[in-house]
Structure formats: C-alpha cells, structure tokens
C-alpha positions as CSV (number, residue, x, y, z in Angstrom):
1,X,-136.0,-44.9,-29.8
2,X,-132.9,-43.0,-27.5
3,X,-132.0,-40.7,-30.7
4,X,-136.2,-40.0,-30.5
5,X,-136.6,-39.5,-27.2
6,X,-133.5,-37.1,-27.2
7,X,-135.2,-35.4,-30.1
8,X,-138.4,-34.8,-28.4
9,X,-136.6,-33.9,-25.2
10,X,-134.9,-30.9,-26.8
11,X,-137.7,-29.9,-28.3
12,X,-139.6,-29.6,-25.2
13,X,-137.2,-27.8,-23.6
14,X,-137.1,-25.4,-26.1
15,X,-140.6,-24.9,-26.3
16,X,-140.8,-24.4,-22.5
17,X,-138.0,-21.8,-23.4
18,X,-139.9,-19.8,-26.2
19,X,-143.2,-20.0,-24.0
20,X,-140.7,-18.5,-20.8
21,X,-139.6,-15.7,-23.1
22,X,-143.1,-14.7,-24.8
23,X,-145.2,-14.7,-21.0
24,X,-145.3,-11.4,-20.6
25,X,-145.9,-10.2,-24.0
26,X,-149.0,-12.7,-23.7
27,X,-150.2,-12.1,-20.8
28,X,-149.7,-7.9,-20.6
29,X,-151.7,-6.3,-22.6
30,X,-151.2,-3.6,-24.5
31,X,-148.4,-4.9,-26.2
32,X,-147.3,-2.8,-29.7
33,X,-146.9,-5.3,-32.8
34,X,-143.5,-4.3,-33.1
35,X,-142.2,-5.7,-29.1
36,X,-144.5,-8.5,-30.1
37,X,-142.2,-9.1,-33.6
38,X,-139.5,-8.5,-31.3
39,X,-140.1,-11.0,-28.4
40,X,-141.2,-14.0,-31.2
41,X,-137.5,-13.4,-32.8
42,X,-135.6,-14.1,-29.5
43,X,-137.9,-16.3,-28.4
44,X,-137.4,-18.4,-31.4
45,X,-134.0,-18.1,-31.5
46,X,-133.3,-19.1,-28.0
47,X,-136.0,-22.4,-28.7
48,X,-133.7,-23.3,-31.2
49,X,-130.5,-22.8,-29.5
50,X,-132.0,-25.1,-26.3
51,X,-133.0,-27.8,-29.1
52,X,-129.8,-27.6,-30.6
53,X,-127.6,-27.5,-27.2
54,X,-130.0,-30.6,-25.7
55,X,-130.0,-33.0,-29.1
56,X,-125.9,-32.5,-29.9
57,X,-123.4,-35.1,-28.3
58,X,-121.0,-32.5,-27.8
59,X,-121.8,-29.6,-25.6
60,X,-121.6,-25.8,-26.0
61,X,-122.8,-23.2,-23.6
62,X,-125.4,-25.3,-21.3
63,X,-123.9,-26.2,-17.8
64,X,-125.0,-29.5,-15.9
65,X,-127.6,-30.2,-19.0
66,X,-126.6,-33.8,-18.1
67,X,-127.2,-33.6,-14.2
68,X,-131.0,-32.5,-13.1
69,X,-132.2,-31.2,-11.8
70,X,-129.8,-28.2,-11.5
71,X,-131.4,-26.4,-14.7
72,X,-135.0,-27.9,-13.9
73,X,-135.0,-26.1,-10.7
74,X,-133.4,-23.0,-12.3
75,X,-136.3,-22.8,-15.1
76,X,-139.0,-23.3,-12.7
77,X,-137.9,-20.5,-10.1
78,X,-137.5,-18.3,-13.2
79,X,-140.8,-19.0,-15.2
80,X,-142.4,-19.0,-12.0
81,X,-141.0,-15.6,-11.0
82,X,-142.1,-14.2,-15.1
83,X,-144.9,-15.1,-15.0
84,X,-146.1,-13.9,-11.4
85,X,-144.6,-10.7,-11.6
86,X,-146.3,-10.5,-15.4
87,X,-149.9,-10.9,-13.4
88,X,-149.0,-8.5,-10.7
89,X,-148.1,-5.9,-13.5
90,X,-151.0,-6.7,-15.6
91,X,-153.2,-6.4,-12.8
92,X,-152.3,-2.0,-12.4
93,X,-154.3,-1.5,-15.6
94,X,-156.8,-4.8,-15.6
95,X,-157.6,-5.2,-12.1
96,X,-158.8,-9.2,-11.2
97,X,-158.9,-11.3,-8.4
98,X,-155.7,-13.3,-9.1
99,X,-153.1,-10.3,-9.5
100,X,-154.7,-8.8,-6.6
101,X,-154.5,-11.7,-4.6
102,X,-150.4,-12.5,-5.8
103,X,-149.7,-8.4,-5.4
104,X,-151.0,-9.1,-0.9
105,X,-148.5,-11.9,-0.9
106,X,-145.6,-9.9,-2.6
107,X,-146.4,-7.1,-0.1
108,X,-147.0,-9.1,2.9
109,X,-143.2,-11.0,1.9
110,X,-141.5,-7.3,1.2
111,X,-142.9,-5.9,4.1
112,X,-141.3,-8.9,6.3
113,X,-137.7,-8.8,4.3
114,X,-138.2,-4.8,4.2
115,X,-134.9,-3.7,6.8
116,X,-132.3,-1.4,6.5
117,X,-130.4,-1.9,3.7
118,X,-132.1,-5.0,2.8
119,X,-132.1,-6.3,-0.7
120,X,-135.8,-5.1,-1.1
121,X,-135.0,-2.2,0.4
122,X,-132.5,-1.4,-2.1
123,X,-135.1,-1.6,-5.1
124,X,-136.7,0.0,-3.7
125,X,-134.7,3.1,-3.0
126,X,-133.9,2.9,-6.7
127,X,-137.5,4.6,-7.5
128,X,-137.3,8.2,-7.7
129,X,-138.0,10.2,-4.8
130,X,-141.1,11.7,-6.4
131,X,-142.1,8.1,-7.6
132,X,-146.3,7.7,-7.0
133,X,-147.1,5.5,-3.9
134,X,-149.3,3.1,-6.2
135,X,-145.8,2.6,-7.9
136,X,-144.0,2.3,-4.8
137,X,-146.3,-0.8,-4.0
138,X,-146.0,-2.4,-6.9
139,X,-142.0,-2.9,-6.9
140,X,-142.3,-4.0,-3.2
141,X,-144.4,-6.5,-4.0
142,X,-142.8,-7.6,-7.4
143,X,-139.2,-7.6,-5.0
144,X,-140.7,-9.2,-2.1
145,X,-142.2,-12.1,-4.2
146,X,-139.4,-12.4,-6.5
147,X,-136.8,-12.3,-3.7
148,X,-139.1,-15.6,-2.1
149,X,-139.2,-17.6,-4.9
150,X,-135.3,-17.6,-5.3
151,X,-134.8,-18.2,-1.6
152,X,-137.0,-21.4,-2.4
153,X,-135.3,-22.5,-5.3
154,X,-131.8,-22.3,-3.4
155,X,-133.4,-24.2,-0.4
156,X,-134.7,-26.7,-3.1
157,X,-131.8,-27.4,-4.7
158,X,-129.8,-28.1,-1.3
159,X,-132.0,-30.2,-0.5
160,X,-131.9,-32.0,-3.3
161,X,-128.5,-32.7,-3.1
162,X,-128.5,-33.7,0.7
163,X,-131.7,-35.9,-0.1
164,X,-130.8,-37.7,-3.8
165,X,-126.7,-36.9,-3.4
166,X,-126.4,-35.1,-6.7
167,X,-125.1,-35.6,-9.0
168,X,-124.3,-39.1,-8.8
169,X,-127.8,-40.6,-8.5
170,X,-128.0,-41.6,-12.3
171,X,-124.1,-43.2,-10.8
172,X,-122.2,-41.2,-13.1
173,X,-121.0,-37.8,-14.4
174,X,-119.3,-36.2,-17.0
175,X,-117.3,-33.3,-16.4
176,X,-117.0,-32.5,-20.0
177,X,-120.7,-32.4,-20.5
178,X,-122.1,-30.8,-18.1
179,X,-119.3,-28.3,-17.3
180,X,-118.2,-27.2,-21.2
181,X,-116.7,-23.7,-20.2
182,X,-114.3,-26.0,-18.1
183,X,-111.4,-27.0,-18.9
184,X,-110.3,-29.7,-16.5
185,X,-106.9,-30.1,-17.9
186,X,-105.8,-26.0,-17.6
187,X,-104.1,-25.5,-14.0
188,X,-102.4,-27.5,-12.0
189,X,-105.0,-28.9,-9.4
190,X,-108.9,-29.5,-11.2
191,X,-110.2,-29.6,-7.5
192,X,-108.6,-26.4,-6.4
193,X,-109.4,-24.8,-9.5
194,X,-113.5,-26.0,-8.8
195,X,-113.1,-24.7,-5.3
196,X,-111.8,-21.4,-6.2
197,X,-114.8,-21.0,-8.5
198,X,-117.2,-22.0,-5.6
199,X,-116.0,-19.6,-3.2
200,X,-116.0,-16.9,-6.2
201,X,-119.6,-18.1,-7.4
202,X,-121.0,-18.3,-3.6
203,X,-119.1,-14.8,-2.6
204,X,-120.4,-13.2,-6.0
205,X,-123.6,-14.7,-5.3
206,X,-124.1,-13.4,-1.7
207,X,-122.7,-10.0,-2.4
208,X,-124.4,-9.2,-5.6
209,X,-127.5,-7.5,-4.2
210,X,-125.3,-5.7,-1.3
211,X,-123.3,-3.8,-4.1
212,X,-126.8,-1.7,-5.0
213,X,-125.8,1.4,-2.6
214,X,-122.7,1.5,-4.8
215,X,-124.1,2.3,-7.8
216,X,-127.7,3.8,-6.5
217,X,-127.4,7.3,-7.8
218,X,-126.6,5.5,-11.4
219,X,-129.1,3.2,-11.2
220,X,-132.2,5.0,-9.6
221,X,-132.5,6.9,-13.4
222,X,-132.5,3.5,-14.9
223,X,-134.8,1.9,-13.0
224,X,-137.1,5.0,-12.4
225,X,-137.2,4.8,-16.4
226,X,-137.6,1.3,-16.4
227,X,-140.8,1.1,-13.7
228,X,-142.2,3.9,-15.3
229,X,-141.8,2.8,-19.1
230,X,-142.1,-0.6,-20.8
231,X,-143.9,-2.9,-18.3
232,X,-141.7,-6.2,-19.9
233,X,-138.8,-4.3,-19.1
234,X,-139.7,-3.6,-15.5
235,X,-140.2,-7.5,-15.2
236,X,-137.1,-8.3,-16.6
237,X,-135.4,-6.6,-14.6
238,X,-136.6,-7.5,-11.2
239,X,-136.4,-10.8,-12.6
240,X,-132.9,-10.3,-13.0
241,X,-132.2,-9.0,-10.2
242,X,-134.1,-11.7,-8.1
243,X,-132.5,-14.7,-10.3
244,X,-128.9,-14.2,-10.9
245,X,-127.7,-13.9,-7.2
246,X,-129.2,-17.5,-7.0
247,X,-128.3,-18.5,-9.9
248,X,-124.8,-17.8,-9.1
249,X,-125.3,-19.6,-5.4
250,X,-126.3,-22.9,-7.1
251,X,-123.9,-22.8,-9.7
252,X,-121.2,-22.2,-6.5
253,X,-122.8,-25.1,-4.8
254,X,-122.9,-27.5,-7.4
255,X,-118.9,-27.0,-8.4
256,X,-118.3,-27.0,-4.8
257,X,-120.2,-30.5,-4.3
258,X,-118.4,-31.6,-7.5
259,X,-114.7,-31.0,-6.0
260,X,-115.8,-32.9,-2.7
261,X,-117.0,-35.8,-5.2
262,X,-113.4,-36.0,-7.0
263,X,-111.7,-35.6,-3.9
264,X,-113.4,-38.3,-2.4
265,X,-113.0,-40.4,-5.6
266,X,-109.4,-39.8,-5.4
267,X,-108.8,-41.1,-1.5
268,X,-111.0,-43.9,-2.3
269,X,-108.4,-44.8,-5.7
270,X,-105.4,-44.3,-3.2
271,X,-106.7,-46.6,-0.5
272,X,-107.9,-49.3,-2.7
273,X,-104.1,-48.9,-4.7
274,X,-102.4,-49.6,-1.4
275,X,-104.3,-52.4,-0.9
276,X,-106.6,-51.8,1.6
277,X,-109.6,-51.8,-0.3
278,X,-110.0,-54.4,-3.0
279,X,-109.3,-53.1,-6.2
C-alpha cells in the first residue's frame, strides 16, 4: 500500500505539472498546432520528470520534496499566477465577465504598488515608449496581480513555519532528501555554509526586481517584443518575473530556519552530554 500510495502521489504531481504547463495553450485561443505540439512535449516531459523525482528513494533535482508544504505553496502561487494572468490575456481578444473582472483587481493592486521605481513600475517602463495605452493596461494589471499573489505566498509560507514549526512537524528531516544539491559534508561548518546561502538567497531574492534599471535599455526590446508577440510568452515572463524573487525568499528562509534547527540540535546534544539534561 506505501509503494502505491507513493506511486499515485507522483503521478498526481506530475499531472498537476503537465496541466500547470499546458494552461495557457488551453485556455488562449488562437493557439497554432505547432506551439500546441510544442507545449504537450515539455509538458510531458516535465510530468514525467516530477513522477520520476517523487516515486525514486534517492533524490535528484527536487528541493524539500520531503518537507511540505514548501513546494505545495510554491505550485499554488505559480499555477495560480498562470492561470490568472492566462484569463486576463485571453480576455483582450474574447472579452467576458471573469477576465474583466481579474484585469480591475490587477489594476486596482498595480495602481496601489505603482511608485517610483517600484517593481511594477519597472515593467512597466520596459514597454516601448510608443507602446498603445490598451497595452500599457494590460501589463499593469498582469504585474500588479502577479506581484500580489507572490507577496501572499511568501506571507503564507512564514506563517506556516511560525504556526506548524517547519519542518519538523512530521518530527523529522532529512537533509539529504530534501536538500540533494547540498552537500553537507563539503566545508568546514554545515550551519555556516546554510547561513551563507540564506543571506545570498534572501539578498538575491530582495534585489532581483531592483536590478531592472540596470539592464532597461536591453530589456525594453525584449519585452516590447514579447508583449506584443506570442501571448504565452508575455505570461511567462511576467510569471517569471513575479515568481523567482519569491521563490528565491522562501528557499532563503527555509535554509535559514534549517541552520537554526541544527544549531539548536547541537546545544541541546552538548547540554544533555555534560549531563545536564538526561541523555
């Protein structure tokens, strides 16, 4: 029954996978066989890499797999991020109550988070000059609503941990299998070494949509062609740019909670070797 349940577990997950990758071909229309070809093929490959990576013993790329609800909350924010900003797009050439509806929050959120040099701001400055204003609407509201849902999923997930104290509420966890880019044993000091990678994560993390102005002039042509071409692509890569920061703030988080859970392991070992505590 485990070696079942695992089974049906991975599969699950990489169905929800497949499904995250293929909602926008399916709900955009328009779509030319060959991007549909195209978005089945990853889509299939990255279902079978999840079902593989969740039914193995021994892990391979996926961090925390073991310790939800890290990823749980990550796939969430993103598929709900997909799939909203899919609805918003779709709803420019088929016009419905819905998208309407999730295009007013978008701009009411952007127009609230819309400062100087504000991450918004900064997409939005990426549009051409002579970009239409119809346009100009559309990437506020797929920034502003974007840019919420990752602020929720980061607020989520410390809560979480302050309410369930991740990731020890199942009473264990394994370094090895839920951190397999890790190595534990390289370096002198495995807490110092997970702290360094916090701060880098966290610092990374908070300056990532701050380094825009850098690279504006570069990127304006890219993302001008990108708003103004393929629809998937635009939603990509406000998705992108909406998910990694966060992404990169809870993965910073979670190593930073994990050093503070070996270091605490550690006093508690010295104190109960000196006697203090029984053993």
């Amino acid at each position: 029954m485990a070696v079942i349940s695992r089974l049906f577990g991975a599969c699950l997950r990489g169905f929800l996978v497949a499904l995250l990758i293929a909602t926008p071909a399916l709900l955009l229309p328009g779509v030319s066989p060959d991007t549909a070809q195209m978005v089945m093929l990853v889509a299939l490959c990255a279902a079978i890499l999840t079902v593989f990576e969740y039914n193995s013993t021994y892990p391979c790329l996926y961090e925390f797999r073991d310790a939800p609800p890290f990823n749980r909350i990550r796939f969430v924010s993103l598929f709900v991020t997909v799939f909203l900003l899919s609805l918003i797009v779709k709803g420019q050439t088929q016009p419905a109550l819905l998208p309407e509806f999730v295009e007013s929050i978008g701009l009411l959120i952007s127009r609230a988070v819309d400062f100087p040099y504000s991450p918004v701001r900064l997409v939005v400055l990426m549009l051409p000059e002579n970009a239409p204003v119809h346009q100009l609407d559309m990437i506020r509201a797929l920034a502003g609503l974007s840019y919420l849902i990752s602020l929720v999923s980061l607020a989520v997930f410390v809560i979480a941990i302050r309410l369930t104290g991740w990731p020890m509420q199942n009473g264990s966890f394994n370094v090895w299998t839920n951190l397999p880019t890790f190595d534990p044993t390289a370096g002198r000091d495995v807490v110092g070494r997970l702290r360094r990678d916090s701060y880098v994560n966290i610092g990374l993390g908070i300056a990532l949509p701050f380094l825009m102005p850098m690279v504006v002039s570069s990127a304006s042509n890219l993302f001008g062609a990108a708003a103004g071409g393929s629809p998937q692509t635009l939603i990509w890569t406000v998705t992108a740019w909406a998910f990694f920061p966060v992404s990169l703030l809870m993965r910073g988080i979670a190593m930073g909670r994990i050093a503070q859970m070996i270091e605490e392991k550690r006093k508690y070992s010295t104190i109960s070797d000196a006697g203090f505590l029984p053993a």
